[in-house]
C-alpha positions in Angstrom: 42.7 133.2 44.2 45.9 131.2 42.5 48.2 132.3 44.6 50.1 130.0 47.4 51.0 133.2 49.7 49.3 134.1 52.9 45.9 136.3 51.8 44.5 138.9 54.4 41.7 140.8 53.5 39.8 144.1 54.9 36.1 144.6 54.4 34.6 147.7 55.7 31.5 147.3 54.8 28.8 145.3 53.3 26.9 148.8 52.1 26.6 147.4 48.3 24.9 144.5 49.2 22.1 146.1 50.7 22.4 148.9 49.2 22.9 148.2 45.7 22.0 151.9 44.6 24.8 153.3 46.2 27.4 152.1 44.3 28.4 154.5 41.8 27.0 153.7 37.7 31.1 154.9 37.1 32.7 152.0 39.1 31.1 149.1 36.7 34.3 146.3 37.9 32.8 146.9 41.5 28.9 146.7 40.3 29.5 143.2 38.5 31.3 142.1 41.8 28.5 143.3 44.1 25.6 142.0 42.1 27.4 138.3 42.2 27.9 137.3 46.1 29.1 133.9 45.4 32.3 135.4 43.4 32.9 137.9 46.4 32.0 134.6 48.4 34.6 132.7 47.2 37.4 135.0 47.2 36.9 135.6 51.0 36.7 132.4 52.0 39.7 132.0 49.9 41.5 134.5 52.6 43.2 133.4 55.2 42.3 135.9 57.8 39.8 138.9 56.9 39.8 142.0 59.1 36.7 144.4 59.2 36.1 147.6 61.2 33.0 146.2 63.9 31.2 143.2 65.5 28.0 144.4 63.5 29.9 144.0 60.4 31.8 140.7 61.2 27.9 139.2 61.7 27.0 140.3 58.6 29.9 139.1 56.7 28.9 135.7 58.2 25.5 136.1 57.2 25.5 137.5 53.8 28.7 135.6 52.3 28.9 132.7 54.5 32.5 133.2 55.7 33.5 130.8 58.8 34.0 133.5 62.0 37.0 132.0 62.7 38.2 133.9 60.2 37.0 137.2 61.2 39.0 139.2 63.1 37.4 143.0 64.7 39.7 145.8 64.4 38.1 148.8 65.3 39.0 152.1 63.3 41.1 154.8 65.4 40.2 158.2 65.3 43.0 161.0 64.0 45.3 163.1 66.4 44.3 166.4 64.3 40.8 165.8 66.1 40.5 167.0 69.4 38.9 169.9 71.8 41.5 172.9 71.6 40.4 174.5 68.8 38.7 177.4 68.6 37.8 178.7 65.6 38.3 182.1 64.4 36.8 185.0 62.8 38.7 184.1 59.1 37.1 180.4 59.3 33.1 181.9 60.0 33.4 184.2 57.2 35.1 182.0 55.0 32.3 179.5 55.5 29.7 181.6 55.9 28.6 180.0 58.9 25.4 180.4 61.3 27.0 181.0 64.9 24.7 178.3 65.9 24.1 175.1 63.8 23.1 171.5 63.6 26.1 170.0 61.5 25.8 166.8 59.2 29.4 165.3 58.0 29.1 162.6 55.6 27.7 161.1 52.1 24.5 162.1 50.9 23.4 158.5 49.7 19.6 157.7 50.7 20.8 155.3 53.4 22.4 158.0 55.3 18.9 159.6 56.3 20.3 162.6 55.2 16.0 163.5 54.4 15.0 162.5 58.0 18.2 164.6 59.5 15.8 168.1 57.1 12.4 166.0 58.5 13.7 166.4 62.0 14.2 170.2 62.0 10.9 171.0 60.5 9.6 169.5 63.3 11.4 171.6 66.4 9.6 174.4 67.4 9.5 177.6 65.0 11.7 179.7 67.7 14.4 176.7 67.4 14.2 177.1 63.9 14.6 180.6 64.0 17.8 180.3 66.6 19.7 177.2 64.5 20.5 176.1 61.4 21.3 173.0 59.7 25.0 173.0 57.6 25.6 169.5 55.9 29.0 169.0 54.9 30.3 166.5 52.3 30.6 166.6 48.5 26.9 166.9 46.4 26.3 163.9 45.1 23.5 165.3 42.3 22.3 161.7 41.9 20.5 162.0 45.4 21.1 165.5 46.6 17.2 166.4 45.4 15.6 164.4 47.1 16.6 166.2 50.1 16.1 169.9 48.2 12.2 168.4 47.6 12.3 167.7 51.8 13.3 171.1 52.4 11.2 172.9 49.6 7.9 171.1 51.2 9.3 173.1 54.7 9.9 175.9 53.7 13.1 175.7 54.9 15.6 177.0 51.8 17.0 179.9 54.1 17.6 177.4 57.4 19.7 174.7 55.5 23.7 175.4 54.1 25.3 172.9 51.6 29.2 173.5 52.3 30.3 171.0 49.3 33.6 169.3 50.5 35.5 170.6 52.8 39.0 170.5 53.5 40.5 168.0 55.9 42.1 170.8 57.8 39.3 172.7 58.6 37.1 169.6 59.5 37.8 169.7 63.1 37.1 173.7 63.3 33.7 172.4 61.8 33.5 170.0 64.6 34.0 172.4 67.1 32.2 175.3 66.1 28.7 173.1 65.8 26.1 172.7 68.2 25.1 169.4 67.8 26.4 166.7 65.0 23.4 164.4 64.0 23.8 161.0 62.6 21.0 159.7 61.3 22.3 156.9 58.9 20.6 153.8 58.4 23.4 151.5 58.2 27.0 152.3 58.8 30.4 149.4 58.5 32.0 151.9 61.2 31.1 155.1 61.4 33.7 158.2 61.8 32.2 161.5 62.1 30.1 160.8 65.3 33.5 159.7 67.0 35.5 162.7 65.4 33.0 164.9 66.4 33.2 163.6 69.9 36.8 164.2 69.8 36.3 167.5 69.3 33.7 167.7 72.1 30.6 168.0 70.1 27.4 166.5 71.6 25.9 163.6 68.7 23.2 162.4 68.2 22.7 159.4 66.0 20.3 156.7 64.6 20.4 153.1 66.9 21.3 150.9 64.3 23.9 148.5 62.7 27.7 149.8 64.3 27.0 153.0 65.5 24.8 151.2 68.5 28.1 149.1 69.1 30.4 152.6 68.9 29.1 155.2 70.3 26.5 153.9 73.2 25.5 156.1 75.8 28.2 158.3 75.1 26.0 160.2 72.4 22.2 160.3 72.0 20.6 157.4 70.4 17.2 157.7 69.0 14.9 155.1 66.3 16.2 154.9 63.2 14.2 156.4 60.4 12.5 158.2 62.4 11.9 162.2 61.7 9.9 162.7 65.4 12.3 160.5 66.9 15.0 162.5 65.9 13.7 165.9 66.1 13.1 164.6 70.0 16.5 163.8 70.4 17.8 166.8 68.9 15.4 169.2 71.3 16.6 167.6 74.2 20.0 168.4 73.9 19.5 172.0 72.6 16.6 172.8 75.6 19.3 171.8 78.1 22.8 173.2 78.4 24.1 171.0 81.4 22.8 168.2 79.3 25.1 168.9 76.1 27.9 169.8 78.4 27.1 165.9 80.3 27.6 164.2 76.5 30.3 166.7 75.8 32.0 165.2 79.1 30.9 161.5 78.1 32.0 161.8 74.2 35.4 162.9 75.2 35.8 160.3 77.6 34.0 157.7 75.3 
């Protein structure tokens, strides 16, 4: 705050300040910085320039910590090279996943505001033959402070055998994941960017995704946009694409391009 150099900072997000539970109990520097917005105030507007990752996220920069937009610049996240359509995965990376040969694929945190529970609601509500023909694989490491929540979701279903936890997985076998899913659904609350729908449009996977904060600014019509927090919404979004093949191949087309 001292200093007499030129100061740029980047903010990704404003997650913690509406979402104050997802900050981790581990991190206490960063939960006595979240919980006082006029110290994160003040060093931003101390900056010189500040960079974040969408238009969404500029506004609410402005909005929640009162920084003048002039100072705001947009700079949009790219997506890596190592994500793209060629692959094709193999015998070696089904078995050593243990993966459906057709799934609905989830990439991401498991943090309530990621709607990981709806994504569980959703399925439930696709017809029983659906259900038998899919599965739903989420990928991304448990997080046992809010990973039951979505066990108690699929316990009420019935649905143990039709969902697959893969953990973390390896950044090299992320695109294979891509590729080999069906569908990837989005259904987060509130994302500062939002990479896997884009990655997984890269890769020439159909999305579909919750209409809210930057992924309504990202992705557009190039995926499927339904109500946020919305199980039926969702679940309508999600049979749309899989009752129609020339449909998934149309947002296949469209993500690529997009």
């Amino acid at each position: 705050l001292r200093g007499r150099c030129k100061k740029i900072l980047t903010v990704f997000d404003v997650i913690p300040f509406l979402f104050p539970n997802a900050l981790s109990k581990s991190r206490l520097l960063w939960r006595i910085f979240y919980r006082a917005p006029a110290f994160a105030e003040r060093i931003l507007r101390s900056a010189d320039a500040v960079l974040t990752a969408s238009q969404h996220t500029k506004r609410d920069i402005i909005r929640l910590l009162r920084v003048p937009p002039e100072k705001i610049y947009v700079v949009w996240s790219g997506i890596e090279s190592r994500f793209h359509a060629d692959y094709q995965p193999d015998e070696d990376f089904w078995q050593r996943y243990r993966l459906p040969r057709k799934f609905l694929l989830y990439v991401g945190r498991q943090d309530p505001y990621k709607g990981l529970a709806y994504f569980v609601e959703a399925f439930a509500l696709l017809p029983e033959a659906m259900q038998r023909e899919y599965r739903v694989v989420i990928a991304g490491k448990t997080d046992a402070r809010y990973i039951e929540d979505v066990h108690a979701v699929i316990r009420r279903h019935r649905l143990q055998d039709a969902v697959l936890f893969l953990d973390y997985v390896a950044d090299d076998a992320l695109p294979l994941l891509y590729s080999a899913a069906t569908l990837l659904v989005h259904p987060s609350l509130y994302e500062g960017f939002g990479l896997p729908p884009l990655e997984a449009m890269a890769c020439g996977t159909p999305v579909v995704y919750a209409d809210t904060s930057s992924l309504t600014e990202l992705l557009g019509d190039a995926g499927t946009a339904v109500a946020p927090a919305s199980a039926p919404a969702l679940a309508q979004g999600m049979r749309q694409l899989l009752e129609d093949e020339l449909l998934r191949q149309m947002f296949r087309a469209k993500g690529l391009a997009h």
